[in-house]
C-alpha positions as CSV (number, residue, x, y, z in Angstrom):
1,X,-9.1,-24.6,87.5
2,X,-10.3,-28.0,88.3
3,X,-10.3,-30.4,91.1
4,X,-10.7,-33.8,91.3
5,X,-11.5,-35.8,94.7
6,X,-13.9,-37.0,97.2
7,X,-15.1,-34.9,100.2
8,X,-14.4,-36.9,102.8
9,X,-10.7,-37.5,101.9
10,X,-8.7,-35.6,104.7
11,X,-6.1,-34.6,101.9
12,X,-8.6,-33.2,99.7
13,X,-10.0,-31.1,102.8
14,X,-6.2,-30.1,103.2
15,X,-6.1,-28.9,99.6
16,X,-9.5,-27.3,99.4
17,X,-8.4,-25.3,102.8
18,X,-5.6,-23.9,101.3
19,X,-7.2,-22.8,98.3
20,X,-9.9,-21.3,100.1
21,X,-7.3,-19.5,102.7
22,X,-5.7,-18.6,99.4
23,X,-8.1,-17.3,97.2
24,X,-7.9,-19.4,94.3
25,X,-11.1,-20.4,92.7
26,X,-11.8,-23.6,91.7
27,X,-14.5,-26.4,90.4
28,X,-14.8,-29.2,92.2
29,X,-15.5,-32.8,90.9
30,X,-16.3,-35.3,93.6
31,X,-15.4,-39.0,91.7
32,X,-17.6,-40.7,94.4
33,X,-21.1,-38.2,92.4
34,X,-19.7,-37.8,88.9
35,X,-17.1,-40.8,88.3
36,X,-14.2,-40.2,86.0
37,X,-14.6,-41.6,82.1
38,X,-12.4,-42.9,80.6
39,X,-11.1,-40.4,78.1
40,X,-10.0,-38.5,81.5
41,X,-7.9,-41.4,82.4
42,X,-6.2,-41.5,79.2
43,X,-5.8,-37.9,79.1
44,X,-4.0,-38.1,82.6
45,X,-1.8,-41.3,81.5
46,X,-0.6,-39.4,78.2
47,X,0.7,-36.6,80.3
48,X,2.3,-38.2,83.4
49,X,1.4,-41.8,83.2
50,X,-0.9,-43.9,85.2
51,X,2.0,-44.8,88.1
52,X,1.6,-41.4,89.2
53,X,-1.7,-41.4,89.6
54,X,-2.9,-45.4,90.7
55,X,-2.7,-45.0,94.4
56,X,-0.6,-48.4,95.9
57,X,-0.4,-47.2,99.1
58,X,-4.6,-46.0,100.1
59,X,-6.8,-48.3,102.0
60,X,-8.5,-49.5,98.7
61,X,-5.7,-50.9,97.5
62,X,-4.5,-52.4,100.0
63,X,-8.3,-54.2,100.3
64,X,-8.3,-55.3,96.8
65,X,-8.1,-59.4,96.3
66,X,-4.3,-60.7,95.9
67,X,-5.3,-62.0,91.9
68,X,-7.1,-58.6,91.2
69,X,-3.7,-56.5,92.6
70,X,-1.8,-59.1,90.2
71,X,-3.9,-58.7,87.3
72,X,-2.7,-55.7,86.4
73,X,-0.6,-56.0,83.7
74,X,-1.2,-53.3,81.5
75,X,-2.0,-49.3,81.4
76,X,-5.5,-50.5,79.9
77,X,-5.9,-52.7,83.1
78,X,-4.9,-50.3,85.3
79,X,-7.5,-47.5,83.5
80,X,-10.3,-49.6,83.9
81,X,-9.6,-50.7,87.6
82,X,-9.4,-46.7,88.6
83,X,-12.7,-46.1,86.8
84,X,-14.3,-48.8,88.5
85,X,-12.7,-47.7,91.9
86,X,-11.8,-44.0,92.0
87,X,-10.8,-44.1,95.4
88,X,-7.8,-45.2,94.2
89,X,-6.7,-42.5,92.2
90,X,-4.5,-40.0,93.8
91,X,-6.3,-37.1,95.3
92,X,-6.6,-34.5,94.9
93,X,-5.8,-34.1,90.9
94,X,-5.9,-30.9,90.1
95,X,-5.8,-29.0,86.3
96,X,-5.0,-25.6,85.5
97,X,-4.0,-24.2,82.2
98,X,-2.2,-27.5,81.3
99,X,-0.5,-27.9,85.0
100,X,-2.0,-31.6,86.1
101,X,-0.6,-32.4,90.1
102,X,-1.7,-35.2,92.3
103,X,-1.9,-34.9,95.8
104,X,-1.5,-32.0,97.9
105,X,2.3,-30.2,98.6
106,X,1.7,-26.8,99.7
107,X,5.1,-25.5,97.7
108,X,3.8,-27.1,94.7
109,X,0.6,-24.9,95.1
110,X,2.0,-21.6,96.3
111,X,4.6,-21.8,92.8
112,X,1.6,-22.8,90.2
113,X,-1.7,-21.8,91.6
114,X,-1.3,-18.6,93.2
């Protein structure tokens, strides 16, 4: 299993809590060390679309310049914006066997990760 996020995100450090009170192992991959490419992002959009995943409502977003928020037309905009800024991607994302979830709902992770 796989998580994506960045340490000092308190809803990773809810997620990673759990899973350590739960005993699920996992790899961790911190955007703010290792980025995200782009093949990732495409890989996410294919299976639940890049809405899900381009966080509207963080701090990031909200900072971003009026004409870049508007600028965003496209799924190929909105890709390159969340490589360039991986804050705004919903954390955590985690993979497992072909489960993808963003953001952390402790039902959601007692039914598939346990």
């Amino acid at each position: 299993m796989k998580v994506y996020g960045i340490t000092n995100c308190n809803t990773v450090k809810k997620a990673l809590d759990w899973l350590k009170a739960n005993h699920v192992a996992y790899e961790f991959h911190d955007f703010k060390k290792l980025g995200v490419t782009p093949e990732k992002l495409e890989e996410w959009d294919a299976k639940a679309g890049y809405e899900k995943f381009l966080n509207k409502h963080g701090l990031t977003w909200k900072q971003l310049d009026s004409a870049v928020k508007e600028s965003i037309k496209t799924k190929q905009d909105a890709l390159k914006l969340l490589q360039e800024k991986t804050s705004m991607i919903k954390r955590p994302v985690i993979e497992k066997n072909g489960f993808l979830f963003f953001g952390f709902d402790e039902q959601v992770y007692a039914e598939h990760l346990k």
